[in-house]
N, C-alpha and C positions, 0 to 999 in steps of 0.2 A: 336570298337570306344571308346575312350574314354570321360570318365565320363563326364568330361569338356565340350567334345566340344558336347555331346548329350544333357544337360542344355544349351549349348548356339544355337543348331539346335532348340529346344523346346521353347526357348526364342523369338526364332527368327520368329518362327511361329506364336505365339501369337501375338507380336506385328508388324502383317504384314497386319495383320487388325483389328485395336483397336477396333471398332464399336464393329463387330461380337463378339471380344472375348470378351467386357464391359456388352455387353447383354446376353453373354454366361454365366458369372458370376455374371451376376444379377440374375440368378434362383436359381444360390448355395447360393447366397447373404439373396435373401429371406428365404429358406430351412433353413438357420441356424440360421437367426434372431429369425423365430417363433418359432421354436424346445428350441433356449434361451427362448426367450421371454415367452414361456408355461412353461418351467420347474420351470425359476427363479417367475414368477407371481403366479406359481399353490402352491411353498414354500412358497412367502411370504403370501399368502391367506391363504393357511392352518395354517397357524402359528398365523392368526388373529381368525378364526375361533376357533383353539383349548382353545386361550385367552380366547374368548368368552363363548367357553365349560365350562371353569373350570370356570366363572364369573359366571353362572345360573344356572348350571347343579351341579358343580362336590364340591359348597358347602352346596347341599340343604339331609338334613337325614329326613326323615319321622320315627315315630314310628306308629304302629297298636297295639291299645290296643283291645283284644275280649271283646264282649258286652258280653257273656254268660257266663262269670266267677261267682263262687260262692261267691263272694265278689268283690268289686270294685278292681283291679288291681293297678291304678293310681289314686293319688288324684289330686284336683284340684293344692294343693299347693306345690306338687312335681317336678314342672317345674324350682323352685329356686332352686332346688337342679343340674340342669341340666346346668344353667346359670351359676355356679360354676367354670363347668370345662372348662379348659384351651384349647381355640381353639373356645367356641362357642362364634357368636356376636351376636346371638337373639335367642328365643324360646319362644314359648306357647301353650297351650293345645287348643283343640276343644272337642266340644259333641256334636255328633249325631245322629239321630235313625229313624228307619224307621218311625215310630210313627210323626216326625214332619221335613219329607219330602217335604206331601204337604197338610200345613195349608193355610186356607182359611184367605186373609190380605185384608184389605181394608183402603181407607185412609180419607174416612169420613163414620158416624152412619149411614147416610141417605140409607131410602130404596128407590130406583127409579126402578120400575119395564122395562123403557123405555132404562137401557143402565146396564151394566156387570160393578159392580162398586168390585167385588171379583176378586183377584190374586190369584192361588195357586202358595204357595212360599215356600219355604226350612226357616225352624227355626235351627239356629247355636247356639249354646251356647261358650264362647272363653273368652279367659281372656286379660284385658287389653293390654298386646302386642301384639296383634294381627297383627296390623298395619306394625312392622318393621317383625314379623315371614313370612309373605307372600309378601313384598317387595314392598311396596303400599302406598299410600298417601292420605289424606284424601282431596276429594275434596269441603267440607262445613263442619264445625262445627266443632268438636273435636270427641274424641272417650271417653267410660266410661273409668274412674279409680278406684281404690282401693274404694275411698268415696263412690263412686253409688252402690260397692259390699256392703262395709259394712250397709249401708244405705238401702241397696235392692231396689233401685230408677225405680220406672218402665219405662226407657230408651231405645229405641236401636238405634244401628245403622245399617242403607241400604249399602245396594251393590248396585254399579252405576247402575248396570240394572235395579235391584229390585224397586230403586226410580224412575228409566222414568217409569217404568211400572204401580206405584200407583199415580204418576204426580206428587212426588214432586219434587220440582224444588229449594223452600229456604228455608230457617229456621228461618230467622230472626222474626215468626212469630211464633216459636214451633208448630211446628203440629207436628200431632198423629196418630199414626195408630192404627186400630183393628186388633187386634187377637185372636177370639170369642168373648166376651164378654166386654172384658177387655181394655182400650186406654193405648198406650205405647208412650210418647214423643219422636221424630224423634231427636237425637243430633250430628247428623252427617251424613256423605255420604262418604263411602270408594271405592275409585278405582285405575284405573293405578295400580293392581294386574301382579306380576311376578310370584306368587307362588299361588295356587289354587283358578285360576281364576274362577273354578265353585260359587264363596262367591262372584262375583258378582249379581248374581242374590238371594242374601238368606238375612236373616234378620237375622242382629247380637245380638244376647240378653246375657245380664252378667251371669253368672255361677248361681248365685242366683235367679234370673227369669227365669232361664231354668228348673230350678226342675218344673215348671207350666204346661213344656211342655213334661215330660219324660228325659230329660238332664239331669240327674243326676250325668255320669259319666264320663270319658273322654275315648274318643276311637280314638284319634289321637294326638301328640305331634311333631309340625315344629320346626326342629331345624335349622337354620344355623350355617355354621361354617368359619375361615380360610381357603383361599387356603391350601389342603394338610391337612388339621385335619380332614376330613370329615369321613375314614376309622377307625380313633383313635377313635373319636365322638360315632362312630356307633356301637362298641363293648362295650362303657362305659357307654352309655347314659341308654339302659336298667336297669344295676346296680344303676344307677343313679335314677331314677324311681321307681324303686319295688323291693328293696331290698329281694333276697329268691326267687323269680318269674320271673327272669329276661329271664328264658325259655321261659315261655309263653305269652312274646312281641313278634312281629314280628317287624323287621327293614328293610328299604328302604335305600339303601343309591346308592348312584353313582357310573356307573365301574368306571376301573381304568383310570384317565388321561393319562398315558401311553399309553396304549393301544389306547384311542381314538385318541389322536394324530396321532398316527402310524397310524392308518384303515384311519383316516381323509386324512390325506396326501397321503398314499400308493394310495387310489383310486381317489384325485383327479390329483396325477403325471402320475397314468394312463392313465387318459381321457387324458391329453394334450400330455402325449407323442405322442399317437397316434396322433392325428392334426401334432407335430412338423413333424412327421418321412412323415406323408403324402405329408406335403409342402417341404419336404428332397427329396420323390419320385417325383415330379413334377421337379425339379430341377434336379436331373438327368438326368431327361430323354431328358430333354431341354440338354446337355451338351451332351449324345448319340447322337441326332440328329445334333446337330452342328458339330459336330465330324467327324461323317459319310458324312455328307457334304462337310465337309474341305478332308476328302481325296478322294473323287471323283472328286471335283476342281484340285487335283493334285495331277493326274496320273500321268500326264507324269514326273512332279519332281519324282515321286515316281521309276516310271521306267530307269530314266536317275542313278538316288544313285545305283537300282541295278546294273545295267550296267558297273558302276564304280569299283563294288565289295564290294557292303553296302549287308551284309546279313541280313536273312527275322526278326532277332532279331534284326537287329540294326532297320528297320522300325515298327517292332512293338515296340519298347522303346520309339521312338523320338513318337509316337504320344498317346503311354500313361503316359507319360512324359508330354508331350504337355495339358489333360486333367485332370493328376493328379492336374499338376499345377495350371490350373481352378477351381477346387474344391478348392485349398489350399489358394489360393487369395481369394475366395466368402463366406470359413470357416472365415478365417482372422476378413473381414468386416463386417461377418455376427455377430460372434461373439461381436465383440467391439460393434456393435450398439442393440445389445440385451441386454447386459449389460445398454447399455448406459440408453436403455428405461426401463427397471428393474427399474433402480432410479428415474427415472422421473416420473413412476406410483405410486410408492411409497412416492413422496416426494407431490404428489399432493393430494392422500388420507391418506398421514402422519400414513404411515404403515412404518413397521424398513423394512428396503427392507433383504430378504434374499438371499446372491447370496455362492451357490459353485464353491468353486475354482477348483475342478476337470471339471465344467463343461465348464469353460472358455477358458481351456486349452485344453480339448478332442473336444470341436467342431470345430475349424482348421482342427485337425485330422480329426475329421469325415466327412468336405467338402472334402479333400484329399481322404480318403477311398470312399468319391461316385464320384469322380472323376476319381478316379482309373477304378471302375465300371465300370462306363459307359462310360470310351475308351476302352472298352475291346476288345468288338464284332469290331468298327471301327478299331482297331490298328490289329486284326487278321486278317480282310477282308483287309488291304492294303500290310502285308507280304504275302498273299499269292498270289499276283498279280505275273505274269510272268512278265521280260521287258520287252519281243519280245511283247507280248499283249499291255503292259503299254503303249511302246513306239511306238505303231501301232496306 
């Protein structure tokens, strides 16, 4: 038979009953939307998500100064030295010690033996930028500066916890806290922390009021950096610090972007493939069964072609032909409108939509390929029909 007229036998069969064949490809239809639809929404999600990575993650370098060095390691005023280099947009030191973990705070003298007017709270000792180093906003008052260091102002400021916890609630009235003996003016409330949200719950006090508490010295330095300087950061920042000793830092800095991207995306194109390939398998089998239906409807066509001298190749071609074609029509529309919704999800959460162009083009194919499939077993069960049987 030729080519020709086995696409116009296969044509002909399809459109002999549009209904059947339109719901027959409505399952390849769906198959290849979702299979788009997961691939292209699982890229352009990953691709928001890995943003994200590198926005929180992949500019933040911690330093670890050891408490048990024979001399202070890091000074307080060593952080300018760090601010310097090229790539960072904040940093400041911390001190803190076991020793004022957990101090006893209170937010009035009074003794009322009838209610628990003590906190135990974490004492922080931190230098003025503190604020932009952990990614935070002051929600009442200001935070100390340089004046209150030099000055040694007995100030601090709460972590949003810390103040629901001691009830303050304003300032406009300067309150104070206890810690032991001593009253510290309240000049602020720091929260909406991105970066060591534990400083919610701790009491921030200047570098100069922290010698009172054992802070003496710094055992941590937050750096931020630019996208991509964070690895440059992380090798200089020690030198940066402790000239001569820069072994005996320890650095935190962030894997590599790279990498996360790729793990991000690799595992979440996996998870959807699977769903795509599943609603791919449901569509098939809808298109086997139709199939198998359609040549049991007609047998006796099947048996009159042999009879004429149609061999068992030429019935099995026309009706996987007939199926191929189903799949390649259901690839078609499935494709176009997976795409279609790619941009429409993106454009409604104003994400850059991510779409590959190999996959626009191989899902046609791949309706066709389960098309192919699942007339197999129907297209072999109708060649090996006898006529004498067909046509009985």
């Amino acid at each position: 038979m030729h080519p020709r007229d086995l696409l116009d036998e296969a044509m002909a069969g399809m459109l002999a009953r549009p209904v059947r064949s339109a719901l027959t490809t409505l399952g390849t239809v769906l198959g290849i939307t979702t299979l788009v639809i997961t691939l292209g929404v699982a890229a352009t999600a990953g691709n928001q998500i890995v943003g994200r990575f590198d926005e929180l993650v992949a500019t933040s370098v911690t330093v670890e100064v050891p408490e048990d060095a024979a001399k202070p390691l890091v000074g307080w005023d060593a952080v300018a030295q760090v601010t310097r280099l090229r790539g960072v947009t904040s940093a400041e030191a911390l001190g803190e010690s076991k020793k004022s973990a957990n101090l006893s705070v209170r937010s009035n003298n009074l003794l009322d033996p009838t209610r628990v007017t003590d906190q135990t709270l974490s004492v922080v000792a931190a230098g003025p930028a503190l604020p932009a180093a952990v990614k935070g906003r002051l929600l009442q008052g200001r935070f100390y500066d340089a004046g209150h260091l030099a000055r040694k102002d007995p100030v601090v400021v709460l972590g949003q916890q810390a103040a629901k916890m001691l009830g303050v609630t304003r300032l406009d009235r300067a309150p104070a806290v206890f810690i032991g003996n001593h009253a510290y003016t309240v000049i602020g409330i720091l929260g909406d922390l991105r970066r060591e949200k534990n400083l919610a719950g701790a009491v921030l006090v200047p570098p100069t009021i922290g010698k009172r508490f054992g802070l003496t010295t710094v055992t941590r330095v937050l750096i931020n950096t630019s996208l991509g300087a964070a690895d440059l950061i992380a090798r200089q920042a020690p030198l940066a610090l402790s000239p001569g000793n820069e072994g005996m830092l320890q650095v935190l800095s962030p894997p590599s972007p790279t990498r996360a991207r790729d793990g991000v995306q690799d595992d979440v194109n996996a998870l959807f493939l699977i769903l795509g390939l599943v609603s791919l398998v449901v569509g098939a089998v809808g298109i086997a069964n139709v199939t198998l239906v359609t040549v049991m409807e007609r047998v006796s066509e099947i048996g009159l072609r042999r009879s004429l001298g149609a061999a068992r190749r030429h019935i099995a071609a026309q009706f996987l032909l007939e199926s191929t074609l189903t799949g390649l029509t259901g690839g078609v529309i499935g494709a176009s409108l997976g795409v279609a919704a790619i941009v429409a999800v993106s454009a409604a959460k104003q994400w850059t939509p991510v779409l590959d162009a190999r996959l626009a083009v191989a899902a046609p194919l791949a309706g066709a390929l389960v098309g192919l499939l699942a007339g197999l077993y129907p297209a072999l069960r109708a060649a090996r029909m006898e006529p004498v049987d067909a046509l009985r």
